[in-house]
N, C-alpha and C positions, 0 to 999 in steps of 0.2 A: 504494500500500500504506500502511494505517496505521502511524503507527508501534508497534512489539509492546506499550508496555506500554498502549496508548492502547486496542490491540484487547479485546473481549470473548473473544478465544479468549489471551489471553495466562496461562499459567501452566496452560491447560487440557491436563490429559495425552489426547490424544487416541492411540486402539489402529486401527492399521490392519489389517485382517485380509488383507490382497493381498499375493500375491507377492513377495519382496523385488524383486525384481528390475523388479517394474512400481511399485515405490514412489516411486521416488527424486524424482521432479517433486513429487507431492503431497509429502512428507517435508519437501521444501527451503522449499517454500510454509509449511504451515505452524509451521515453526520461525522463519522472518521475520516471522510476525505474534505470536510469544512464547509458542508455542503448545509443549506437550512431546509430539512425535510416540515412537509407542511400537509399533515393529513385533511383530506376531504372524500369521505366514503360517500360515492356517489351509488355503490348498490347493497344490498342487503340479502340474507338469502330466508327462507322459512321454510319447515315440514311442507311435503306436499297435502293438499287438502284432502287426499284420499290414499291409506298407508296399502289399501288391499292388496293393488299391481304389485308393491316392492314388495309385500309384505308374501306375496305368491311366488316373486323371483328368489328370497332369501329360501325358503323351503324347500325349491327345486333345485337348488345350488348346487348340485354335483350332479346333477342328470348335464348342465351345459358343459358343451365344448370349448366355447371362449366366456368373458368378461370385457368388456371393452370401458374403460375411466375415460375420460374427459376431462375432467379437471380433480384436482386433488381433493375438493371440499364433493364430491360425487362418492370417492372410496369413504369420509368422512362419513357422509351422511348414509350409506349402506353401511357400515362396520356399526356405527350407532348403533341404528335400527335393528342390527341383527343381534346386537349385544341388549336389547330388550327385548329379543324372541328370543333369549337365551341360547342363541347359534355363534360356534366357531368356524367363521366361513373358511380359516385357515390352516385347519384340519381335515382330516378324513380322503376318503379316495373314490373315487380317484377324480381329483379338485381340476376345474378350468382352467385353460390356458389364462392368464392374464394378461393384456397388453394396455397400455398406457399413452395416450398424447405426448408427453412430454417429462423434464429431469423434474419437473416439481411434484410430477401427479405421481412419478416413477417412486420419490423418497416416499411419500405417503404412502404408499401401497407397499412398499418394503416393513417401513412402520409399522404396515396394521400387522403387517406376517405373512405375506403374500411372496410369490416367486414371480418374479413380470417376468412374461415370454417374450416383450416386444414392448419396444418404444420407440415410435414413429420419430424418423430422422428429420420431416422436416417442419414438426410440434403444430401442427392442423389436424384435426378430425377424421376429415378425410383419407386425409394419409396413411391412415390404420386400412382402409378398405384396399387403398393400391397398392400397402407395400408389401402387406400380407395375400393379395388376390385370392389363387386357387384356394391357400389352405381354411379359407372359411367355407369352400363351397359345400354343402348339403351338411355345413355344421350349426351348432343353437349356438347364437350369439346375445347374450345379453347388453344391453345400453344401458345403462342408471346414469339420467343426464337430470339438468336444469330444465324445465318447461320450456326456456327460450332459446333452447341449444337450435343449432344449426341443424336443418331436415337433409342436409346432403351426406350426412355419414352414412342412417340407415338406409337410403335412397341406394348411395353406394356397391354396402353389403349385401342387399339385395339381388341388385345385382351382378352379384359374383358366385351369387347361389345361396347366399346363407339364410338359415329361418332366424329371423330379427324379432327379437321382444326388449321392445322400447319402455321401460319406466320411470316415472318422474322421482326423482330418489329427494328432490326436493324443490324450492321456488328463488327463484330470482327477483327482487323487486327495487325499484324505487326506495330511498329510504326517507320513512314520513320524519322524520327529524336532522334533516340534513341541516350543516350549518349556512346558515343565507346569509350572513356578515361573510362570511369566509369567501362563498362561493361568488358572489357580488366582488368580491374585490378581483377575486382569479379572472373574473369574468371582464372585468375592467382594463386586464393585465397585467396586475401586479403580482409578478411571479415571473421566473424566468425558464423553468418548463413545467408542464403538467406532462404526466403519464396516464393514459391509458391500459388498459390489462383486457378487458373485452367491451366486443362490441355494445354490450347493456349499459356499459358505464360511458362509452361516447352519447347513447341515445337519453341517459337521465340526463347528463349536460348538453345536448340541445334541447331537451324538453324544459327546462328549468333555467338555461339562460336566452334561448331565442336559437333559431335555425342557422342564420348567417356568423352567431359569436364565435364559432371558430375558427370559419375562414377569415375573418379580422383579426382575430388574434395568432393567426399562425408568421405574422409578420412583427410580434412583438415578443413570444415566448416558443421555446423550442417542444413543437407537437410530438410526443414519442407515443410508439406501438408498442405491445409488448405480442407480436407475432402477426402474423399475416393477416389474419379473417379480422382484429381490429383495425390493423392500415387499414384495410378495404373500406370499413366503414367510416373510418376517416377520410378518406378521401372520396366517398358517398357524400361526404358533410363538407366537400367543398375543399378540403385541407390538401393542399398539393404540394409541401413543404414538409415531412412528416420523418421525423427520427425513430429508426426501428432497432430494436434487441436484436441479438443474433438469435439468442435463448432466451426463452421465461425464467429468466433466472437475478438473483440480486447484480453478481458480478457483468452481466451482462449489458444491465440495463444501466450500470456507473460508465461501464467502455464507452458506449454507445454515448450517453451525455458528455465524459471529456470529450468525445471524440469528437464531440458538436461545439462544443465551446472554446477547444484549442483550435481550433482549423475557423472559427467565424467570430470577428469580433463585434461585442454587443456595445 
């Protein structure tokens, strides 16, 4: 690690717009490189309104072939749930392939005790259906996604031959107590990047500052992705200027902003 005052990110107020709760790595990161981490959780997640589906996928947990994660708070919210149906989905045999999006959902799922067969190289959804193709064909594949996940995975899987059972392991929302002093100033541009994580946290900041704020602000504060299918929706909202992670990862997302602030001066 550089030292903070030595970094280009030092004195940078950077806006995280994730979860507090999934912050705290990134957060600690970069505050060591002198950087001003500035939380503003633009989503929220909840139980899904009806446990039946997951609650019928945890039961049948060794008759599948694969497991497919999506995001880390996905294996969270199945390991939960199952650990109130008193189920160790990390046991027994003969247990599902596991495969994973990406290194964040990958440690989670090592976490809960799981063995990932697969972790898509290039951290999209999708990527799971092309990299793996045949070997899903005429297999059960489970999804435990977010409500708002992208319909091109199982779309995908399908067809490549696989039988898809899609269940909402939990909700995505809006969060009803977002900070509006906070977001009101980011929105003004006082900040010198915001980060994005998914496309739901680009669309609660244009639902809550205006459609065009971020194509205005992409000329005063450095717009970053944290992987593809959010650029995409950044650049849906106009943003044609957009700093992307290599990986969904803390270290990735520091490179990516020196790498924007050494090479452009503000």
């Amino acid at each position: 690690m550089a030292e903070p005052s030595a970094s280009p990110l030092a004195g940078k107020r950077i806006v995280i717009t994730r979860a507090t709760l999934q912050s705290s790595e990134l957060f600690d990161k970069l505050s060591g490189y002198g950087a001003i981490p500035i939380l503003l959780p633009l989503i929220s997640f909840a139980p899904p309104d009806d446990y039946a589906p997951l609650d019928a996928a945890v039961s049948q947990w060794n008759k599948l072939d694969w497991v497919m994660f999506t995001s880390a708070f996905a294996v969270q919210a199945v390991v939960g749930r199952a650990a109130r149906l008193r189920r160790n989905l990390a046991v027994g045999a003969p247990p599902p392939y596991v495969a994973v999006v990406g290194p964040a959902t990958r440690d989670k799922a090592i976490e809960a005790g799981f063995a990932v067969e697969h972790t898509a190289q290039t951290h999209v959804g999708i990527a799971l259906a092309q990299e793996l193709g045949k070997r899903v064909r005429g297999r059960r594949v489970l999804l435990p996604r977010s409500n708002r996940a992208n319909p091109d995975l199982p779309l995908a899987l399908t067809r490549n031959g696989a039988q898809v059972t899609e269940v909402i392991a939990y909700r995505t929302l809006r969060p009803v107590d977002a900070d509006k002093e906070r977001l009101a100033r980011v929105a003004r541009g006082e900040a010198d990047a915001i980060l994005f994580f998914s496309p739901s946290a680009v669309h609660s900041f244009l639902e809550l500052s205006g459609k065009k704020q971020l194509s205005i602000l992409q000329d005063r504060m450095a717009i970053t992705a944290i992987g593809p299918v959010t650029a995409r929706a950044l650049h849906d909202a106009g943003v044609r200027r957009i700093v992307q992670a290599a990986e969904p990862t803390a270290s990735a997302v520091v490179d990516a902003l020196e790498t924007r602030f050494a090479t452009r001066h503000r």
